[in-house]
N, CA, C and O atoms as a GROMACS GRO file, in nm:
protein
  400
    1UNK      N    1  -7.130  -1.850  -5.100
    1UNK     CA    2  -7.048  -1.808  -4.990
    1UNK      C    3  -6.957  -1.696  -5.033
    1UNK      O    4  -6.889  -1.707  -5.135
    2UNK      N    5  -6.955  -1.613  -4.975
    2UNK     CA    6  -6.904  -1.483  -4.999
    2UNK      C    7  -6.804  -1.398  -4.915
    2UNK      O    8  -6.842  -1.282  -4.898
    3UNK      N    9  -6.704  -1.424  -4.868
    3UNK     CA   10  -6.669  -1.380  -4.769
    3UNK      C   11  -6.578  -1.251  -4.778
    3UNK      O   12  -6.486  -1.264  -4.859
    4UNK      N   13  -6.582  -1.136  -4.718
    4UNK     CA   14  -6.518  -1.003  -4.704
    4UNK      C   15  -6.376  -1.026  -4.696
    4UNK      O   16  -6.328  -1.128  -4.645
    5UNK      N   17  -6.311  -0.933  -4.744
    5UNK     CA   18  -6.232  -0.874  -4.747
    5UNK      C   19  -6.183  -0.899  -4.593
    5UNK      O   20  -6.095  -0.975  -4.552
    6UNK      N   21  -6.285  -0.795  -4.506
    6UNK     CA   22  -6.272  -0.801  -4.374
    6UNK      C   23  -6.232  -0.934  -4.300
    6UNK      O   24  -6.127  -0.957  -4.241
    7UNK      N   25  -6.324  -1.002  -4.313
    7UNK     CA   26  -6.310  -1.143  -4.220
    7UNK      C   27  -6.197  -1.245  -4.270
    7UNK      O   28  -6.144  -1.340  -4.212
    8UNK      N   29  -6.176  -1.179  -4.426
    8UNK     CA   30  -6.042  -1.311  -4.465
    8UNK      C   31  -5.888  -1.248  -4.360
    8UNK      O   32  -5.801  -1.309  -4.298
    9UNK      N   33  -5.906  -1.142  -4.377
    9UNK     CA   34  -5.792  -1.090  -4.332
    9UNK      C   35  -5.820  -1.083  -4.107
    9UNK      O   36  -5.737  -1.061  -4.018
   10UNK      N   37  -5.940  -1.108  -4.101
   10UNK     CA   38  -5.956  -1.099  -3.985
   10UNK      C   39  -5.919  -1.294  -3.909
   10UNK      O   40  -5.878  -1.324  -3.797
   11UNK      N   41  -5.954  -1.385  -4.024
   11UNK     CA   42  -5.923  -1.533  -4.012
   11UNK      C   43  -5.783  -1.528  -3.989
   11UNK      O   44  -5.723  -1.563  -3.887
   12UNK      N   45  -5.723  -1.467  -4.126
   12UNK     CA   46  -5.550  -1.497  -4.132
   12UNK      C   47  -5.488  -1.446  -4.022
   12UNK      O   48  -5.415  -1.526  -3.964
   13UNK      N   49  -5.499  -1.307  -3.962
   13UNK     CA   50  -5.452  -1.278  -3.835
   13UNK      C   51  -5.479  -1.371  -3.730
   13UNK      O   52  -5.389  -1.416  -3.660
   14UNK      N   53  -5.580  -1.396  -3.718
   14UNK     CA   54  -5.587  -1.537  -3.610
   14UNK      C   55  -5.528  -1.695  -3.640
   14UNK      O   56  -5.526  -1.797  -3.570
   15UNK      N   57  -5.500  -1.677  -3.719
   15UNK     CA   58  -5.394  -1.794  -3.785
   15UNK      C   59  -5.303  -1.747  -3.719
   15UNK      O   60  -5.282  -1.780  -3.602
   16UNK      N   61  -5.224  -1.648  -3.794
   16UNK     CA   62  -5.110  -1.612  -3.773
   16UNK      C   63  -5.046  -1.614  -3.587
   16UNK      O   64  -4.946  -1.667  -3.538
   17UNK      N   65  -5.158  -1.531  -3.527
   17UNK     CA   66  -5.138  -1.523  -3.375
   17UNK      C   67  -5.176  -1.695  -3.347
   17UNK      O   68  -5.071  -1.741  -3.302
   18UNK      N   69  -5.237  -1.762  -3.351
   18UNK     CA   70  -5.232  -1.884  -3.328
   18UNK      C   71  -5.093  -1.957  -3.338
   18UNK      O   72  -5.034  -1.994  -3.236
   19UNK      N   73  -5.042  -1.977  -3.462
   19UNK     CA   74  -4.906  -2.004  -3.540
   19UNK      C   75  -4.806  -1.986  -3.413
   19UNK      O   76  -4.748  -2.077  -3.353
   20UNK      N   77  -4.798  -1.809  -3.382
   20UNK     CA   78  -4.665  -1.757  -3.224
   20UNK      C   79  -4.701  -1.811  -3.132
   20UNK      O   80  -4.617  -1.827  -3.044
   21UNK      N   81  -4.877  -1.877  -3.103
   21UNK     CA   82  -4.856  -1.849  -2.968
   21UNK      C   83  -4.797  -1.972  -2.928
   21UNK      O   84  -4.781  -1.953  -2.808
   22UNK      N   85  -4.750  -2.098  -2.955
   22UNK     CA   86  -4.686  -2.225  -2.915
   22UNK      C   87  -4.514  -2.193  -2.874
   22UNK      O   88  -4.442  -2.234  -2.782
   23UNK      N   89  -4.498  -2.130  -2.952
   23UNK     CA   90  -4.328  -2.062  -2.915
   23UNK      C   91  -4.320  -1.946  -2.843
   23UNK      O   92  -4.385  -1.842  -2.845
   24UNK      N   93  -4.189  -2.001  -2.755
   24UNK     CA   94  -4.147  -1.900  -2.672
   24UNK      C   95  -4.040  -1.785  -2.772
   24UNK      O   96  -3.990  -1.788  -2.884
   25UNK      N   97  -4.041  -1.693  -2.662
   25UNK     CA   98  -3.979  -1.582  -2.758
   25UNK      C   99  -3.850  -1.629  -2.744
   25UNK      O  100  -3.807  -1.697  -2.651
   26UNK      N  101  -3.775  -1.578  -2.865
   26UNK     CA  102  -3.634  -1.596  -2.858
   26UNK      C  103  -3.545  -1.526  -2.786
   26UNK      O  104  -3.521  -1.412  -2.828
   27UNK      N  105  -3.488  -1.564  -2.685
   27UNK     CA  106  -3.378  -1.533  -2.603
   27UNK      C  107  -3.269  -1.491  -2.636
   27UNK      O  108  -3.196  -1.590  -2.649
   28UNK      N  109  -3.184  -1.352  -2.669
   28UNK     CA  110  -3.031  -1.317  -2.705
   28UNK      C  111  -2.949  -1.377  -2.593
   28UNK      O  112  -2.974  -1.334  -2.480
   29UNK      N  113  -2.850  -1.474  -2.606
   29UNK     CA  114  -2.756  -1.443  -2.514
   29UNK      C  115  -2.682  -1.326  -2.462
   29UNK      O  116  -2.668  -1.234  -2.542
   30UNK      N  117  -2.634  -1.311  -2.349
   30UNK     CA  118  -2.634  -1.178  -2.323
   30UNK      C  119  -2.442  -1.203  -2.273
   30UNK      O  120  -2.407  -1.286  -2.189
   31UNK      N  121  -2.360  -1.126  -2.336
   31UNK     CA  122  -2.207  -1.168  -2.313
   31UNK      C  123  -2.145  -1.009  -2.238
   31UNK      O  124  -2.148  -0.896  -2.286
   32UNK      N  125  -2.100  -1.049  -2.125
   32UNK     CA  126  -2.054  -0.970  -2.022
   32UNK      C  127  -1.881  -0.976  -2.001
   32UNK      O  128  -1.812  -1.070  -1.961
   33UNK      N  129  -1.835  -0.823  -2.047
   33UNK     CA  130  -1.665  -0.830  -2.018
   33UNK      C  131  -1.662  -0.855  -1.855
   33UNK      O  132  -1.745  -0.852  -1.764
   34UNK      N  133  -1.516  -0.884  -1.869
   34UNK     CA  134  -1.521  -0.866  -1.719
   34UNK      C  135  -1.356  -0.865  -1.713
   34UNK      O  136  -1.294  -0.946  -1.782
   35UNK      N  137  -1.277  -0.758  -1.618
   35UNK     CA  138  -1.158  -0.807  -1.588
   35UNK      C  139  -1.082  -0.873  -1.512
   35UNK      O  140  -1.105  -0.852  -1.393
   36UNK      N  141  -0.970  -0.970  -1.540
   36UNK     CA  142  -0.950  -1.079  -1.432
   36UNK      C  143  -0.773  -1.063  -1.471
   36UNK      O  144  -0.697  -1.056  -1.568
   37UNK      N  145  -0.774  -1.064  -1.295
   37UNK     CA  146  -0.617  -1.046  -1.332
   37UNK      C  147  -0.573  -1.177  -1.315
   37UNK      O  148  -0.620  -1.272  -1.254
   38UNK      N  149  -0.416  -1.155  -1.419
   38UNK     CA  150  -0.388  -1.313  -1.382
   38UNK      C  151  -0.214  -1.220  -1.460
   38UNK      O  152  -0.177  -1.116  -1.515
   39UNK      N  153  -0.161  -1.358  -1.407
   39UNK     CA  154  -0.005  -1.336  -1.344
   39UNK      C  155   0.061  -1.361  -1.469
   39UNK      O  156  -0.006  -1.431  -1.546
   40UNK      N  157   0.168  -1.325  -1.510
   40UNK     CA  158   0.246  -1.283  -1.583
   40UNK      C  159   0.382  -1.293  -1.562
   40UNK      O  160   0.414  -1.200  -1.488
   41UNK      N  161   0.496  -1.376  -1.597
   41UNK     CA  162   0.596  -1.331  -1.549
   41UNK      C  163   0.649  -1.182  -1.650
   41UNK      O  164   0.601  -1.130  -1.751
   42UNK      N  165   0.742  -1.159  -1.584
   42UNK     CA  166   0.784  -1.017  -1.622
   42UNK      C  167   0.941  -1.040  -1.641
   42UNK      O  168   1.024  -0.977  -1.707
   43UNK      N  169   0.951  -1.144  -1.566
   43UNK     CA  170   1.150  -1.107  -1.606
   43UNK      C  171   1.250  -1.008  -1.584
   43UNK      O  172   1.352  -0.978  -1.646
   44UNK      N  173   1.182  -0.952  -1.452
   44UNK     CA  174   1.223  -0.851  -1.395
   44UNK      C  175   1.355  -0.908  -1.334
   44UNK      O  176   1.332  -0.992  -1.247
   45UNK      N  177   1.491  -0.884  -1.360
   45UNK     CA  178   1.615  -0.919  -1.367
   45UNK      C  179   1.720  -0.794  -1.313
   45UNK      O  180   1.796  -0.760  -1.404
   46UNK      N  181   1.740  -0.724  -1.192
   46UNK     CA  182   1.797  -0.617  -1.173
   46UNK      C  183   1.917  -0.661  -1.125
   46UNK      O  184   1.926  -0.776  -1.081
   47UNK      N  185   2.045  -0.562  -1.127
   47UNK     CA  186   2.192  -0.584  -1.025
   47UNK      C  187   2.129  -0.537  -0.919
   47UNK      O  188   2.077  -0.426  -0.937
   48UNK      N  189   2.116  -0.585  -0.813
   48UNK     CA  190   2.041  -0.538  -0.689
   48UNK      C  191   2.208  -0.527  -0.577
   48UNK      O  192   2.293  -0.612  -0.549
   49UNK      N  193   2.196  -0.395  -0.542
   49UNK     CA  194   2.332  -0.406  -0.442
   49UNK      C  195   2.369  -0.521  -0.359
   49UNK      O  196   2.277  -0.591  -0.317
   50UNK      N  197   2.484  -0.548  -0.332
   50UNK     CA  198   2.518  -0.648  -0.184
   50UNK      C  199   2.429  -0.606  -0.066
   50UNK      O  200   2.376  -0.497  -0.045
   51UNK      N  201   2.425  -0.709  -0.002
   51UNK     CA  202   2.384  -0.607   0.102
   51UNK      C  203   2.479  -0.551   0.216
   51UNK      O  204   2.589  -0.605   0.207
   52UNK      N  205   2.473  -0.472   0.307
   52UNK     CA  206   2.576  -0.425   0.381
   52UNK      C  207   2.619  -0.572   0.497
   52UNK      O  208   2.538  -0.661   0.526
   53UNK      N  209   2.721  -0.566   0.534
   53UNK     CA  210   2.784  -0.669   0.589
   53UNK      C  211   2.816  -0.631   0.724
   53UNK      O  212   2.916  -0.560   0.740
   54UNK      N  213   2.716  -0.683   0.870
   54UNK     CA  214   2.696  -0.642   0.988
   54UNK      C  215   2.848  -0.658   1.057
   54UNK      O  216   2.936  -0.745   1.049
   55UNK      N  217   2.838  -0.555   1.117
   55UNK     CA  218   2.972  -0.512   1.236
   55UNK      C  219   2.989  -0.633   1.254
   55UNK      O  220   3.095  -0.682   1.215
   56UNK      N  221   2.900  -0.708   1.313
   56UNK     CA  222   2.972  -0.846   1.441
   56UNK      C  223   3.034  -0.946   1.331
   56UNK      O  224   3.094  -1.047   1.367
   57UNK      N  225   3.022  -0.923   1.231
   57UNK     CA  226   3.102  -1.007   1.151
   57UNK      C  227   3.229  -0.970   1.034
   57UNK      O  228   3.309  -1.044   0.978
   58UNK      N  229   3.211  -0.846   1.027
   58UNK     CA  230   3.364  -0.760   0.996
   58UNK      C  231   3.443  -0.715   1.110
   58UNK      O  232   3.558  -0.681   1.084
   59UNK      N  233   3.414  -0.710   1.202
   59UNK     CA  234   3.533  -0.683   1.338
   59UNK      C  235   3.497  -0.788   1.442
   59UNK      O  236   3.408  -0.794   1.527
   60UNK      N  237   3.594  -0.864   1.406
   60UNK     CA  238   3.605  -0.964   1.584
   60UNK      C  239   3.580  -0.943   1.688
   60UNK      O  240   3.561  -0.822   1.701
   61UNK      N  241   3.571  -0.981   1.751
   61UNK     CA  242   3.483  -0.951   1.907
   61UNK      C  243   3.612  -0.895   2.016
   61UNK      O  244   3.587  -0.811   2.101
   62UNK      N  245   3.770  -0.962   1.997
   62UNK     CA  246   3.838  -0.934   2.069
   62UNK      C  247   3.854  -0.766   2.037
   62UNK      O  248   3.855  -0.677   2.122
   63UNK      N  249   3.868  -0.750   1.875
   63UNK     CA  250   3.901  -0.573   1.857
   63UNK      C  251   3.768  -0.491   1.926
   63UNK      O  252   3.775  -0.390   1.996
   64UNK      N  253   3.662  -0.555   1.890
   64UNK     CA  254   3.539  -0.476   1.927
   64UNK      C  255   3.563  -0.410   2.068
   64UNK      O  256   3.535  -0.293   2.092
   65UNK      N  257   3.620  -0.497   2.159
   65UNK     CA  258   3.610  -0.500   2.287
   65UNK      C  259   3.729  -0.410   2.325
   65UNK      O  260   3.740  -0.356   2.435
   66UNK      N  261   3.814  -0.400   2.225
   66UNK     CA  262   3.969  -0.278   2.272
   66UNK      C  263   3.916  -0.149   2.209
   66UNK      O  264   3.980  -0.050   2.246
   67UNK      N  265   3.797  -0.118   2.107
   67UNK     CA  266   3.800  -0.025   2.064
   67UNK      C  267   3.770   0.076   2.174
   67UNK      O  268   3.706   0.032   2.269
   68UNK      N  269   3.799   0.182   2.177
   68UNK     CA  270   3.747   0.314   2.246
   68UNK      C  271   3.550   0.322   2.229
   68UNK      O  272   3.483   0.282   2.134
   69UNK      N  273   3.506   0.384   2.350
   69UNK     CA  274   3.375   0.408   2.292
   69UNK      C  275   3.340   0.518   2.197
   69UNK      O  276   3.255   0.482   2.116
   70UNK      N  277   3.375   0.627   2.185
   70UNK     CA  278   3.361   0.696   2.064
   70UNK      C  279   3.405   0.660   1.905
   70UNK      O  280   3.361   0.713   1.803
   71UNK      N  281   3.533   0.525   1.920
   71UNK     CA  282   3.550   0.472   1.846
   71UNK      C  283   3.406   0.319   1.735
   71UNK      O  284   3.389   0.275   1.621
   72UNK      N  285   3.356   0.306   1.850
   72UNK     CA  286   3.262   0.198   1.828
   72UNK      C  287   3.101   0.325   1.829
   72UNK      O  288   3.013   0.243   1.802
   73UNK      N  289   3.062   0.396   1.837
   73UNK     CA  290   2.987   0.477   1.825
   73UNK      C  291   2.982   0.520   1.679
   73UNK      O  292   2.882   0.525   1.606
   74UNK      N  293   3.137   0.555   1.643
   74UNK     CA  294   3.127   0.587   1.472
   74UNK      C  295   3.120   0.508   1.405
   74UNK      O  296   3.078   0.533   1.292
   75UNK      N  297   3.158   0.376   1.439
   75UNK     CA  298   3.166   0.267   1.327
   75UNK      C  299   3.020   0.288   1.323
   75UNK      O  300   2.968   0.369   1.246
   76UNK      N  301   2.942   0.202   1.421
   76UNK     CA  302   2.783   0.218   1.475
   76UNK      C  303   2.741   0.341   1.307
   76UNK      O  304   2.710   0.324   1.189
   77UNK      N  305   2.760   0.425   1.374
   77UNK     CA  306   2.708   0.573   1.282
   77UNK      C  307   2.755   0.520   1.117
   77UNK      O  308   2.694   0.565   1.019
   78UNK      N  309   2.849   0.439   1.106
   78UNK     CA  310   2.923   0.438   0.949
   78UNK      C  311   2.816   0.317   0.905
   78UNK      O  312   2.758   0.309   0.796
   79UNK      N  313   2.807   0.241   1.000
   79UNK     CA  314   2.705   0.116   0.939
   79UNK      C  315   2.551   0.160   0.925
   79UNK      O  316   2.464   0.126   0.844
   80UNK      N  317   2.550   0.238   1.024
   80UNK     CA  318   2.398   0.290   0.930
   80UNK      C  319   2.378   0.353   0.853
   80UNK      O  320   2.264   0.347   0.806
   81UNK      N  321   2.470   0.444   0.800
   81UNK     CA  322   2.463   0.511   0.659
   81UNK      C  323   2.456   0.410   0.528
   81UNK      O  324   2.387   0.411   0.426
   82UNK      N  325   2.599   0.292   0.597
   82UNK     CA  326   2.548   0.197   0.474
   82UNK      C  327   2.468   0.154   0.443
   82UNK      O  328   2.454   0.110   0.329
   83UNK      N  329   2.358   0.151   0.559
   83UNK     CA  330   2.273   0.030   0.567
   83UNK      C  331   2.136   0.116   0.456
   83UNK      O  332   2.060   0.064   0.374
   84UNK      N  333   2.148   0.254   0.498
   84UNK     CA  334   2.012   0.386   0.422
   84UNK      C  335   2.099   0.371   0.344
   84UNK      O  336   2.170   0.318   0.429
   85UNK      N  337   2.183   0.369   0.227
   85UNK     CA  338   2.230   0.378   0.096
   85UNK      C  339   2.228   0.238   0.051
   85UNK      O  340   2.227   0.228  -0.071
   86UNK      N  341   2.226   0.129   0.114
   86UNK     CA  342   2.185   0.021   0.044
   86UNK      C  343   1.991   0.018   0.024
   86UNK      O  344   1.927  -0.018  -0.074
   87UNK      N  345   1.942   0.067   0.152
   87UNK     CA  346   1.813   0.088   0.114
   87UNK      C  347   1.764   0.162  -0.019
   87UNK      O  348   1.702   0.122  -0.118
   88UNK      N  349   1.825   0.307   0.025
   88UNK     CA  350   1.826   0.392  -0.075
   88UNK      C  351   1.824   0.297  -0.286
   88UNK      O  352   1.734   0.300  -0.369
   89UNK      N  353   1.967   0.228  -0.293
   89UNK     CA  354   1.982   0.170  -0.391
   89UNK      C  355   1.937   0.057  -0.418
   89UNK      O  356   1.954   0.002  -0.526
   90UNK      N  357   1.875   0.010  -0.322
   90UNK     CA  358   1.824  -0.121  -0.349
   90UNK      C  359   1.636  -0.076  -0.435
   90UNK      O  360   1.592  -0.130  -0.536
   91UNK      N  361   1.569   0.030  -0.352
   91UNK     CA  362   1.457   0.096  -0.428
   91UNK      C  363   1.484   0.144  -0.552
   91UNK      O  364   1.408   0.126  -0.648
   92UNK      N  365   1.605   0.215  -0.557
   92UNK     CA  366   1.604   0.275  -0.698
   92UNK      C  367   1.633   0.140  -0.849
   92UNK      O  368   1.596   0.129  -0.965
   93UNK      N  369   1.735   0.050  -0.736
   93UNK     CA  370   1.748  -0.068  -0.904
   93UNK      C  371   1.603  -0.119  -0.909
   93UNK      O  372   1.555  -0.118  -1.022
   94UNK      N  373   1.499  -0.176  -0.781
   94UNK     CA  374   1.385  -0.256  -0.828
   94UNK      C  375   1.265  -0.139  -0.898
   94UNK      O  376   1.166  -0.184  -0.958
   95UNK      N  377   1.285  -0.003  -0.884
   95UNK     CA  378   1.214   0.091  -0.906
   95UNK      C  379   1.108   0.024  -1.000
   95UNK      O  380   0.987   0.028  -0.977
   96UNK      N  381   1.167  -0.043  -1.114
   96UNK     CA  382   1.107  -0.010  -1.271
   96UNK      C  383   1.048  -0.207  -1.238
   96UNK      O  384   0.996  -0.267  -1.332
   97UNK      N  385   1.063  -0.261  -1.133
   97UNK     CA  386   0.986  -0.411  -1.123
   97UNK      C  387   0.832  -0.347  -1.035
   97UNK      O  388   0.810  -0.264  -0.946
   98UNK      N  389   0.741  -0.451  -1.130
   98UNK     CA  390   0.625  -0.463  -1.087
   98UNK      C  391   0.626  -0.485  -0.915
   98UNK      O  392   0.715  -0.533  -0.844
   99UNK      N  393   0.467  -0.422  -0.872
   99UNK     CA  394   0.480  -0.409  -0.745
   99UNK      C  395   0.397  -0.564  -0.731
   99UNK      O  396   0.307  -0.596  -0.809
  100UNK      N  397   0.449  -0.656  -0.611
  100UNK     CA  398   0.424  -0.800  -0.542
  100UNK      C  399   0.317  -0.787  -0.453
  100UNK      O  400   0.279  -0.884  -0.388
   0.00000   0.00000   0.00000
């Protein structure tokens, strides 16, 4: 019995492919970033102005009622300036806090 070169090496390859073919191929897991927000406190701690303090409760109702109308027109006009400069300052102290 004599066998080639050829056919030994032609047996062993069919071994060999025999051998893989029972197993499945190996699978990489496959790992995916992903971003997820999640909450944080921050400790955002500002002097935040007073807030402005409405007419009907700094002038009594009896003065309200003696003032002149051009008199109660300016107050009117004085409380809304406070009211845009408390806005005004109330944006600028939270400026530097995260937005909600």
């Amino acid at each position: 019995m004599r066998y080639s070169m050829r056919s030994i090496a032609t047996a062993s390859s069919l071994v060999l492919l025999a051998a893989c073919a029972g197993r499945p191929p190996r699978v990489e897991p496959t790992v995916e970033y992903r971003e997820a927000a999640v909450a944080i406190a921050t400790g955002c701690v500002v002097d935040r102005p007073a807030p402005v303090t409405p007419l009907s409760s700094r002038v009594p109702a009896g003065e309200w009622a003696r003032r002149a109308p051009g008199a109660k027109a300016q107050a009117v006009r004085a409380q809304a300036g406070q009211r845009l400069n408390y806005e005004d300052a109330l944006r600028a102290s939270t400026a530097g806090c995260p937005e909600r």
